[in-house]
KOLTI-475817 format. One record per residue (C-alpha): residue in one letter; x, z, y. Coordinates in pm, whole numbers, plus 50000, padded with zeros to 5 digits. Example, Ala and Ser with C-alpha at 12.3 -4.5 7.8 and 13.67 -1.06 7.14 Angstrom:
2
A512305078049550 S513675071449894 
This chain:
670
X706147123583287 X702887111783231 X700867122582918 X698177094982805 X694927105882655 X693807139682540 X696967151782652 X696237140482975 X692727151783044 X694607184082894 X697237186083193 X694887174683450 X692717204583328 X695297224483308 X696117213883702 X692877221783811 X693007253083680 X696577261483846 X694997245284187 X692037269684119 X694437300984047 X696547294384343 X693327292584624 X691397321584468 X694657340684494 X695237326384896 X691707331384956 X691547366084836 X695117372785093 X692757358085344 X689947376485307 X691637411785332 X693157397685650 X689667387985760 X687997422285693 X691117438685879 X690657418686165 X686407417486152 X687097455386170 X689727455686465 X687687431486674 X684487452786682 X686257486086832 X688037461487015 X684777443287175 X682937480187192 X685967487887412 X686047462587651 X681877459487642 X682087494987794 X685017485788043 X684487452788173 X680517445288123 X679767468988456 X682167450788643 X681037416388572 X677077420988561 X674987414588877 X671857420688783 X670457460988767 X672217483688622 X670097512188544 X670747525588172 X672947514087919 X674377476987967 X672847448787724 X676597441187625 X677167477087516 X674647478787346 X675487441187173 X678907454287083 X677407480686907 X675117464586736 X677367437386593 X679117461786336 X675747468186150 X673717432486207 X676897409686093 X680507426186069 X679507459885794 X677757433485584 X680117401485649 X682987431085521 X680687441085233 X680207411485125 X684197402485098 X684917434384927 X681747431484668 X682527393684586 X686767386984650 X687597348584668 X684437332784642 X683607300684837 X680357315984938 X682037345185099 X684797328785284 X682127308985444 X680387337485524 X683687355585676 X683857323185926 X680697326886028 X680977364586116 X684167354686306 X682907327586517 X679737347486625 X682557381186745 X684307348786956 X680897339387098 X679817374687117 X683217383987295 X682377357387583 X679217371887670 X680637406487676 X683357396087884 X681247377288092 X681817345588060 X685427345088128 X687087312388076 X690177329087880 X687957342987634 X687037307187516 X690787310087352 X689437335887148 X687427301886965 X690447289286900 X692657318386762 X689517322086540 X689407285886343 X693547289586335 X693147323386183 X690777303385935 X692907276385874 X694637299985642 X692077295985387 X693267258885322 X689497250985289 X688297224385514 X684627230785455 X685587268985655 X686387250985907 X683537227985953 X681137259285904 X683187275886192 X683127242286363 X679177240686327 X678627275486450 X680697272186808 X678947236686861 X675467244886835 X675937280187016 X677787260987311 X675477233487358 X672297256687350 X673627282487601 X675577255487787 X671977234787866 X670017269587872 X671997294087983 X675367280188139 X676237315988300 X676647330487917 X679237305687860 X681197303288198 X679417334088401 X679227308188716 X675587295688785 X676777264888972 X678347253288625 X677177219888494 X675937223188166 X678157193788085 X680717212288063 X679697229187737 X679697194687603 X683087188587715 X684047226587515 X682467216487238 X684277183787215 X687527201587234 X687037223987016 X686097193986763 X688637174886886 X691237203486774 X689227215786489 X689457183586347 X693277179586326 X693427217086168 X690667201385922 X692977170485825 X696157190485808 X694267213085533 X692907184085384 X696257176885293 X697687209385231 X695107208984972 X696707176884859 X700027190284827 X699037219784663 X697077200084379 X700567177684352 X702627208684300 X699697224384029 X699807190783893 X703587190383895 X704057227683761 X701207219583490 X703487190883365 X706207212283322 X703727240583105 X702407213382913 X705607197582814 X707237235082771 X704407244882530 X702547217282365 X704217194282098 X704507157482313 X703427140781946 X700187155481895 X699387172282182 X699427207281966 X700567241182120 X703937244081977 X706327276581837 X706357292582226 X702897285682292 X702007299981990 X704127329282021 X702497335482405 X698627332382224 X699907356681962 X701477380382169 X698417379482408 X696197386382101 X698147415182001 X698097432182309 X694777429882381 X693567433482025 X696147457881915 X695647462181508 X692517437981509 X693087419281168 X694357380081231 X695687351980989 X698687327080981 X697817296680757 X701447277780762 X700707240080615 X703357218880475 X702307180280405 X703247170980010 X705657147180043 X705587131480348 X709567122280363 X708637098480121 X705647074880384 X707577086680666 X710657059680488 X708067037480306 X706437030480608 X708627038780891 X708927064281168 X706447052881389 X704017050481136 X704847082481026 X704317096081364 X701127076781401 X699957093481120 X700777126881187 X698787122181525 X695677113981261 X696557144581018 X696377165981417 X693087152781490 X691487158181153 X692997198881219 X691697198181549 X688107186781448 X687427221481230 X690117247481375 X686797254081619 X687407286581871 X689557311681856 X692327295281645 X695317281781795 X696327249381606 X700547241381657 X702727221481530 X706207235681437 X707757211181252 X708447177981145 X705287177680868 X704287216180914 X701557230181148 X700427263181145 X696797279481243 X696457311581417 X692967322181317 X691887354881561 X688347377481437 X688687370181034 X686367395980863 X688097391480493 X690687376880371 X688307353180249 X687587338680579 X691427330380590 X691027314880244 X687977292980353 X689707279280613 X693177270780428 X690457251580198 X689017232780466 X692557219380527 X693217206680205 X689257190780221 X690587176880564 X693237152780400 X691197145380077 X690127108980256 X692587081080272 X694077075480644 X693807035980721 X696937028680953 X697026987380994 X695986983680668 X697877007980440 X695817034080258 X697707069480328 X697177093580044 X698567127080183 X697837162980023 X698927198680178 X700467235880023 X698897261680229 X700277295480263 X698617323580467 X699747358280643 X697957385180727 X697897402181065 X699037435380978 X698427437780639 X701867408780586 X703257411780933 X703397427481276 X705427401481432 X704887361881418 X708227358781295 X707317378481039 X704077369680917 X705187331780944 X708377337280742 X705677350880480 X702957326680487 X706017306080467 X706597318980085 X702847316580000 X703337278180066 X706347276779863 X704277293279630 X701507270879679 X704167240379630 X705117253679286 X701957250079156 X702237215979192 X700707208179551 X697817207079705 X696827243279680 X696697271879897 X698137305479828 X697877344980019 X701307362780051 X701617391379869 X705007413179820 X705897399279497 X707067371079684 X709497389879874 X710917398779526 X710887360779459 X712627352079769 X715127375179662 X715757359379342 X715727327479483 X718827333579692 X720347346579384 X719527315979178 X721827295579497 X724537311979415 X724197312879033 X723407274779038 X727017261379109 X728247279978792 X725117271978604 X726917235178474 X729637250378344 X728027281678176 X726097254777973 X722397266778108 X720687229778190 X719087211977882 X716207184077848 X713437182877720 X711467149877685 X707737142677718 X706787112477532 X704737080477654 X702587067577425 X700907030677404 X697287025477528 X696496997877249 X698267008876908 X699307048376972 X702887040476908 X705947060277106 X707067039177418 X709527056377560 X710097094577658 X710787111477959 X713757132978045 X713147164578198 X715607189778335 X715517224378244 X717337254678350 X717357287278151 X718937309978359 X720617345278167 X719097370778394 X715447350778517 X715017334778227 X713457293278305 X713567284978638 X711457255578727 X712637222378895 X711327223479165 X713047254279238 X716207243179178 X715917210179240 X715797214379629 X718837238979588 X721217210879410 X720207188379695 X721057207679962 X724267221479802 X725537182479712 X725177193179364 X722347167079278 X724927138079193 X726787153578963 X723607168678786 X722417134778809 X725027123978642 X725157149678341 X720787141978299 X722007103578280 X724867107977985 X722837137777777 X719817113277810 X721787082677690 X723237101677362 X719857117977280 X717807085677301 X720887065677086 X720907090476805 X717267084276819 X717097046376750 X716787038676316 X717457005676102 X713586989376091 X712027013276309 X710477006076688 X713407011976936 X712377044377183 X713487036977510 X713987070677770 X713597068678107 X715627091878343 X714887102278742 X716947091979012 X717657109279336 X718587095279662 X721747105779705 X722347091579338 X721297057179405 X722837053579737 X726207057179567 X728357025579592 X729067010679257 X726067030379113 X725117002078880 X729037001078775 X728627041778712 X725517038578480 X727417006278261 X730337025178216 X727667056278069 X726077031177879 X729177018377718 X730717055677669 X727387071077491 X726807032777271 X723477030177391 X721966996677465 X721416990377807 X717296973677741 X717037011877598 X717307029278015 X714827032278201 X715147041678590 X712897059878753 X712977057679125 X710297062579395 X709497038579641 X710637064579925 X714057059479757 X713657019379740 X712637015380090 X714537025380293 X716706994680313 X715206968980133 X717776943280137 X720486966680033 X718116981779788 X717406945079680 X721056940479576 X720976969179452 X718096967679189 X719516927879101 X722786946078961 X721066969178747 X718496944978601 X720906917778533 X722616942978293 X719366950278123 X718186979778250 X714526986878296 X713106998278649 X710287020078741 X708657030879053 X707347065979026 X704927083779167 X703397050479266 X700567057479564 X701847088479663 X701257092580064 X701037054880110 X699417023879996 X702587004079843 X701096971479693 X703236951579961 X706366963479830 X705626957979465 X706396913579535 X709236926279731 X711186953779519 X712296937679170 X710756966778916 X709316966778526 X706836992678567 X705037013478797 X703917050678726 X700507058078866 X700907090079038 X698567115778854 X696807124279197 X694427099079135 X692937118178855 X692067144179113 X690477125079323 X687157109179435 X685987087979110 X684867055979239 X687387050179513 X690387062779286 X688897035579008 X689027012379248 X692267016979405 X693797021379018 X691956988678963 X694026968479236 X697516979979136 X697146975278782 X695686936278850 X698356930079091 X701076943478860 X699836923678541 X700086895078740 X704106902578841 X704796911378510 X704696950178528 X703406973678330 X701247005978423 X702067038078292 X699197062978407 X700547099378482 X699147133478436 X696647125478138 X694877163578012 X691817149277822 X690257118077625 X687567109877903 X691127103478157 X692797083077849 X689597063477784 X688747055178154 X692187041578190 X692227026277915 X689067007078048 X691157000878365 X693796979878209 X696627007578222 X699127003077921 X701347031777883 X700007073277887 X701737104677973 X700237136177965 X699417171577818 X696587152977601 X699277140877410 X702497162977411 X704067188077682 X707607179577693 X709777183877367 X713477189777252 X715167162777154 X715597168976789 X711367168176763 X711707134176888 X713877128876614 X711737145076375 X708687129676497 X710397093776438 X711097104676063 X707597114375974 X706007089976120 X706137055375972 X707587023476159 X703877008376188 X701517035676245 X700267053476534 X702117085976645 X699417093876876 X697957119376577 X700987135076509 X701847139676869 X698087157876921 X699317182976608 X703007189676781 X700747194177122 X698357218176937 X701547236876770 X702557245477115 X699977257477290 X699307284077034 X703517293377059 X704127325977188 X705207331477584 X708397325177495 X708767296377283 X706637279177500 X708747286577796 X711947271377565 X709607236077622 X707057236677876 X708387245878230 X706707226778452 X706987194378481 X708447184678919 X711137159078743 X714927159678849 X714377145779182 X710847161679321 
């Protein structure tokens, strides 16, 4: 397997650094071995200096003999400090080289002693095998080096030092030195390419690490790499205070089907660089999930440092990501652990910071959030809430409530919203996007789907009055709704059973939902507009640029998702801008999302958008206010007053009545 890139020059690295491991730990085998023997071969040459030096020298022999006295000497002029040296500095290049030189002078030094005997020249050659071992080929040629110049200056000056026979021709210690080349060199290529071989296998082994530990996508460590730079941490820092930030991407599901998988993957690459560019030293970055990463952040000070930095990822995602010309929109929820204050373990401090980014989702995205044990509570109550929510139909607990959409040009009611509530009899509301998540997973989402669809369709019919403006409502569908055969079937015979007209339903669906399969989704949308029914794409923008599927995907109206309120002003104008001139031109209109004051309404306004939702003009409602608001308010005029005096009523409603109304506001299908 080959890794291209960064995660490439990451293996090779890594390689290098296995090759590295591997010859210091040879090197230091070696040099033991080389003290040992450094050590043995100087009793050894004092030994034979004193027992075969008298016997060999011819010249006088009064006091002690030169060679004894050479023997001796070689422990403190080369061998005490060559050994020194290896024990002081272990595995370094310098000292192996050092070692081989200290060995080839005890050979040289050994042929004098011995006087020149011929089978002492052997002792050369035991000597550069011995240093073969190092697997360094620069060893050799030192060793190489040393034996060449010593032989071919004693050979032409002295020849009886080398061969102890005058009549010698100095030749000859040419013709040693070219053997000893001639076989150094063949133990020089064969560690050339042990060398080789051993870089292969680090190569190899480093391969096997990186794809073991790193996630093959982004090239981040992932869950066991993480758990290995944890677990180091802990042991070596033991109680030394750490963070977990675990980062969820806001609905990425949904551009991971608009635009496709390897898109999707493309951009989560980007979303891993962007990390990557701040997490700086002494964080470990990983991905360990599909759209989750988590940071390991080592040496916080505060929990503010942990905060800072779950900040700086939702700062990292603020600008668009440009992938072949779609603009990619993409927020975070942050949630963050603390090491030990919220965890000992990484299981556990990652199940935590796990809750915080629930947490952080519940707030409606983008945020960041600290565990703290309250959540553990809520976790608690969550499981609790699964099990209550399959009896939760029957026990009559859901209602709606209905946020109305109000006209840019005149102030009168469009249309309003159904909502889904759920008052539960022990935790009192429950938002959506709590539950929401729960009926999906549990298969209950169709049939809830279904019961949101009918209650909608009565509520908005008893609305509708002789010589009054008809009020349309517009209901949320989920996926597993809409992928229902006959679905367009399902909704006529609802239509026909609650006597509401059929121009009166409005559809919301977002484009994740729509497009998936466009041609079956084409089909699909044709049924339900031939009856009559309106279309909607919601939360238009989120995560992806989706102009190119507004020719494609037969809709009425498109709901500008409220993010672009939030952010930047003049690239968010100028994006809003483009949609709402494209969609005048195919006949759509623009509902803008998310409106909370009259400098949002008015700049909107300015834009071209034609229909606003939002707390500036009501939180959601019961259905009978609707109704009431209708009856005071005549056919002509502009509700937009009236709906600002209903707002104002319930803001200053106590806890509790505002709770009956105003849960927040993640539709049916999140």
């Amino acid at each position: 397997m080959r890794q291209p890139g960064k995660a490439g020059r990451h293996v090779k690295a890594l390689a290098d650094q296995y090759a590295r491991a591997t010859i210091r730990k040879r090197a230091a085998v070696v040099d033991r071995m080389m003290i040992w023997l450094l050590a043995a071969e100087w009793l050894g040459m004092m030994v034979t200096a004193f027992i075969v030096s008298p016997r060999v020298w011819n010249g006088d022999q009064s006091g002690v003999h030169p060679h004894v006295w050479a023997a001796i000497l070689a422990g403190p002029l080369f061998i005490l400090p060559a050994i020194a040296i290896a024990l002081l500095n272990p595995a370094r290049q310098a000292t192996r080289h050092v070692l081989a030189v200290a060995q080839m002078v005890v050979s040289i030094l050994l042929i004098d002693v011995t006087g020149g005997r011929i089978e002492t020249h052997f002792h050369i050659f035991g000597s550069i095998a011995i240093l073969a071992f190092y697997m360094d080929w620069r060893v050799l040629a030192t060793a190489t080096a040393v034996t060449g110049i010593d032989h071919l200056t004693r050979g032409l000056l002295w020849p009886q030092s080398v061969y102890g026979v005058l009549t010698a021709s100095p030749w000859r210690s040419a013709e040693h030195v070219w053997w000893v080349t001639f076989e150094d060199f063949f133990l020089l290529l064969a560690a050339r390419q042990s060398m080789r071989d051993l870089k292969a296998a680090a190569l190899g082994n480093a391969r096997l690490y990186w794809g073991a530990s790193h996630d093959v996508l982004t090239g981040l460590a992932n869950r066991r790499l993480l758990q290995e730079r944890f677990d180091a941490w802990v042991d070596s820092r033991p109680g030394a205070a750490s963070a977990i930030l675990y980062v969820d991407l806001d609905r990425f599901k949904q551009a991971n089907d608009v635009l496709g998988h390897a898109v999707g993957d493309r951009l989560l690459a980007l979303v891993a660089s962007r990390f990557r560019a701040f997490a700086g030293p002494g964080v470990t970055l990983a991905r360990v999930g599909g759209d989750e990463f988590v940071f390991f952040r080592t040496e916080i000070g505060s929990p503010d440092d942990a905060k800072a930095m779950g900040q700086k990822v939702l700062d990292s995602l603020a600008p668009p990501f440009n992938i072949d010309g779609h603009e990619v929109l993409l927020s975070a929820s942050v949630g963050i652990g603390l090491y030990p204050e919220h965890g000992t373990t990484l299981r556990t401090l990652q199940d935590n910071a796990d809750r915080a980014m629930f947490a952080a989702k519940s707030r409606g995205r983008n945020h960041c959030e600290m565990f703290s044990p309250i959540m553990l509570q809520r976790h608690g109550t969550v499981q609790e809430i699964a099990r209550d929510l399959s009896l939760a139909m029957s026990r009559r607990e859901f209602h709606l409530v209905y946020q109305p959409l109000v006209r840019g040009l005149d102030g009168q009611l469009n249309d309003c919203e159904a909502l889904l509530r759920w008052h539960h009899p022990v935790h009192g509301n429950i938002p959506p996007s709590e539950f929401i998540p729960l009926a999906e997973e549990s298969g209950m989402v169709v049939s809830l789907g279904d019961w949101v669809l009918t209650q909608a369709c009565l509520a908005c019919a008893s609305w509708q009055r002789p010589g009054y403006p008809a009020v349309a409502v517009s209901v949320n569908v989920s996926a597993e709704q809409f992928d229902q055969s006959g679905y367009a079937e399902k909704i006529l015979r609802i239509l026909d059973d609650t006597g509401l007209s059929p121009s009166l339903l409005i559809l919301e669906l977002t484009e994740g939902i729509l497009a998936r399969d466009i041609p079956r989704t084409r089909a699909q949308l044709a049924r339900i507009r031939d009856a009559g029914i309106r279309v909607a794409l919601d939360d238009f923008g989120v995560g992806y640029s989706s102009l190119s599927y507004l020719a494609e995907l037969p809709a009425d109206r498109i709901k500008l998702d409220r993010t672009f309120l939030n952010r930047e002003l003049l690239r968010s104008t100028a994006i809003i801008e483009s949609v709402v001139q494209l969609a005048h031109r195919l006949g759509m209109q623009v509902v803008a999302e998310g409106i909370e004051t009259n400098e949002q309404r008015e700049r909107l306004l300015a834009l071209g958008c034609d229909v606003f939702q939002g707390y500036y003009f009501s939180r959601p409602i019961p259905a009978a206010e609707v109704s009431a608001l209708l009856i005071r308010t005549q056919p002509e005029s502009s509700v937009a007053g009236e709906l600002e005096a209903l707002n104002e009523a319930i803001v200053t409603a106590s806890d509790a009545e505002v709770s009956q109304i105003t849960s927040p506001e993640p539709e049916l299908v999140a």
